[in-house]
C-alpha positions as CSV (number, residue, x, y, z in Angstrom):
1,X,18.9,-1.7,0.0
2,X,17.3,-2.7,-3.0
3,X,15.9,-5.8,-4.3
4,X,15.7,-6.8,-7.8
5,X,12.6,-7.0,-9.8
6,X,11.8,-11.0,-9.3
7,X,12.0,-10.3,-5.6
8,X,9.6,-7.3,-5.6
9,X,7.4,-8.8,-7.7
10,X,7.3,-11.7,-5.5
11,X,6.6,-9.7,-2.3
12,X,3.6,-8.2,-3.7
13,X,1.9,-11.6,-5.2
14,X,1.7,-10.0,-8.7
15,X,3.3,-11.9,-11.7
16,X,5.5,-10.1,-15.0
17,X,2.7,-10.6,-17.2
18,X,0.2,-8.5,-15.0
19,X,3.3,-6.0,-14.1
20,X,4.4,-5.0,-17.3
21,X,1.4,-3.8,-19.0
22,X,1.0,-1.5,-15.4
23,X,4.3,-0.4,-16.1
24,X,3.8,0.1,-20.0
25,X,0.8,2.7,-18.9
26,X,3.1,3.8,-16.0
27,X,0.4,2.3,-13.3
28,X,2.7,1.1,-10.4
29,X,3.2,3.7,-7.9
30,X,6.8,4.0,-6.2
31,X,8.1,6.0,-3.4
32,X,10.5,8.2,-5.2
33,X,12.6,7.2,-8.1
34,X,12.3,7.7,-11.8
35,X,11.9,4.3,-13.7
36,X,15.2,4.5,-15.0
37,X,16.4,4.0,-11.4
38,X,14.4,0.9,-10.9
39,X,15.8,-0.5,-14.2
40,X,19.5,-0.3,-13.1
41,X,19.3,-0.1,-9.5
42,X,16.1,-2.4,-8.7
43,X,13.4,-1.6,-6.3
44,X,13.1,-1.0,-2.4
45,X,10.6,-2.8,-0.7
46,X,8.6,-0.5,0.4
47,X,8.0,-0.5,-3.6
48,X,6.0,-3.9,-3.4
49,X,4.0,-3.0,-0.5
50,X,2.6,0.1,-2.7
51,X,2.3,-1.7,-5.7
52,X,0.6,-4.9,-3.5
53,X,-1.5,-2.5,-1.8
54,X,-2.7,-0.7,-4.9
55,X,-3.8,-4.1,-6.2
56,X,-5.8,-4.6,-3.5
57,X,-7.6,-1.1,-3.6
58,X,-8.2,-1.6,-7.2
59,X,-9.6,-4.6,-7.1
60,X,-11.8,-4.1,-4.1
61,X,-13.3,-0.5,-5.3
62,X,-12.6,-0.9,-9.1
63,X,-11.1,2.6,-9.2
64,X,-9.3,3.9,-11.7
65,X,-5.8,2.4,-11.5
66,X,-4.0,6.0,-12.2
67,X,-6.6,7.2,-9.9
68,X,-5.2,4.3,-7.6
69,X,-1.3,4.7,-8.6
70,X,-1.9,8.5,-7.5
71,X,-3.7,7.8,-4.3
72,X,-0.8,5.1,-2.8
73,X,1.7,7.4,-4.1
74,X,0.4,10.0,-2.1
75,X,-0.2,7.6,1.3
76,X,2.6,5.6,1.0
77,X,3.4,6.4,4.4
78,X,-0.2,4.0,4.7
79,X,1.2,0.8,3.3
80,X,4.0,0.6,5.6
81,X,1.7,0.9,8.8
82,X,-0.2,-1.9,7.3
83,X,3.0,-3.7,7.9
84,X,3.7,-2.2,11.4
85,X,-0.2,-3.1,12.2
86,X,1.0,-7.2,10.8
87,X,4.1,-7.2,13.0
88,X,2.0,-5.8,16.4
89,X,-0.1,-8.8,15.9
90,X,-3.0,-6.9,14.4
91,X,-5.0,-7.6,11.1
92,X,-4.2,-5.2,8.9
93,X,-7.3,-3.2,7.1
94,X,-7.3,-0.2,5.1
95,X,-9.9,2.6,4.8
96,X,-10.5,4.0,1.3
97,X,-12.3,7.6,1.0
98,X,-13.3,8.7,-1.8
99,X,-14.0,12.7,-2.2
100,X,-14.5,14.7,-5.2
101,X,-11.3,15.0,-7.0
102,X,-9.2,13.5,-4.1
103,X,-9.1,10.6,-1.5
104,X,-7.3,9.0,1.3
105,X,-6.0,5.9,2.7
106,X,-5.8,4.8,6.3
107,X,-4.6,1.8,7.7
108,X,-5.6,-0.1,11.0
109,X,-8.0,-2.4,12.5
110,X,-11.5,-3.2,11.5
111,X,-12.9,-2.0,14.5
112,X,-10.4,1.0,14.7
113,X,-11.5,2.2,11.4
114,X,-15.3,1.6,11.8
115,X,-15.1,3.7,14.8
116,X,-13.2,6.3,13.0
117,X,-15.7,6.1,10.5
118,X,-18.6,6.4,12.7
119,X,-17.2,9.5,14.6
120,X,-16.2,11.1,11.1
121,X,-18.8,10.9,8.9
122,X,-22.0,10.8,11.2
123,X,-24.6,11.2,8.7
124,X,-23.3,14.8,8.4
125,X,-20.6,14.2,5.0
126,X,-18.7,17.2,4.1
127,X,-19.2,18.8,0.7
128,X,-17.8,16.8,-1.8
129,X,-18.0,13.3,0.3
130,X,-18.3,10.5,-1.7
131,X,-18.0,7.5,0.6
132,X,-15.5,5.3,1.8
133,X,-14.5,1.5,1.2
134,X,-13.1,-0.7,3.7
135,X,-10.2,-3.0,2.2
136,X,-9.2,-6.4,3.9
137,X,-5.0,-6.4,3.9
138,X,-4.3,-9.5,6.3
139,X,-3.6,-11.7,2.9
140,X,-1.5,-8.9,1.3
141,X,0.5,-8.4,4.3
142,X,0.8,-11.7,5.8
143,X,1.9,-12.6,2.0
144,X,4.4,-10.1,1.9
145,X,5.8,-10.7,5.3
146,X,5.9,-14.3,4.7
147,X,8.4,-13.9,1.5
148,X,10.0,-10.9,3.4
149,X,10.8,-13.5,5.6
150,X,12.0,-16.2,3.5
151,X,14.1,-13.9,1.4
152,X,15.7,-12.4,4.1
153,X,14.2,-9.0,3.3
154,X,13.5,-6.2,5.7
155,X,10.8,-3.5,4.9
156,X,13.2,-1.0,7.6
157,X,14.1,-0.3,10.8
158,X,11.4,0.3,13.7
159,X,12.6,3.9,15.0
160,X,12.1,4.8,18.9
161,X,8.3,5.5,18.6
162,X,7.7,2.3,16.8
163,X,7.2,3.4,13.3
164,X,8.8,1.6,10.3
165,X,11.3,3.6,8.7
166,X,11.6,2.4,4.9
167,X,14.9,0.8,3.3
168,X,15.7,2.1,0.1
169,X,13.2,5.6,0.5
């Protein structure tokens, strides 16, 4: 299933005028498709929760959006457990970490993730550490779910361990 652009642009709370000069310096990260595809065929949803989520890391750690566009790209897998975490009742947060030429992105709880971090990185950081950067997603998500909701969208199917499976990936 996929949605046109209005609607994707409306599930991740980011208007045309911000999205087009991302797109112009090919800044949005998608799961899979070439943006020909997009242009004839629209988006899938999971789309918006990348490009949403990707707004948030940006703005929270001021990282370099291609930086930031790679990075989602590569976790994608992250943004849709932000919306698993939203629908088991628990607010969303995602874990930035930042190592020398690479990162990652994890999603869970506040506490969940502090823990992680604490266990982790106990004073002993690996070579090439360069910190971390906890992101608040409960807006994002609950935003995104909201208009999901509204719009009759689904984000895909839970499978039998509870994982979201993405429409449209």
């Amino acid at each position: 299933m996929y949605i046109p652009r209005s609607q994707y642009l409306d599930l991740a709370g980011v208007d045309l005028g911000a999205f087009k000069p991302l797109t112009a310096r090919n800044q949005v990260p998608y799961l899979s498709r070439t943006d020909e595809d997009k242009d004839h065929e629209g988006y899938a949803p999971v789309d918006s929760l990348m490009l949403a989520t990707a707004n948030a890391v940006f703005e929270v750690t001021g990282h370099d959006r291609d930086a930031v566009k790679l990075l989602v790209q590569a976790w994608w897998h992250e943004a849709l457990a932000l919306m698993e975490l939203h629908l088991a009742g628990v607010e969303p947060w995602l874990l930035v970490t930042n190592h020398l030429g690479s990162g990652e992105l994890l999603a869970g709880s506040f506490s969940d993730l502090v823990e992680r971090v604490s266990s982790d990185y106990d004073g002993e950081y690996q070579d090439g550490f360069l910190g971390f950067t906890l992101v608040p997603m409960v807006g994002v998500v609950q935003h995104a779910a909201t208009r999901a909701d509204a719009l009759g969208i689904s984000f895909g199917e839970l499978n039998e361990r509870g994982r979201l499976v993405p429409k449209g990936a």
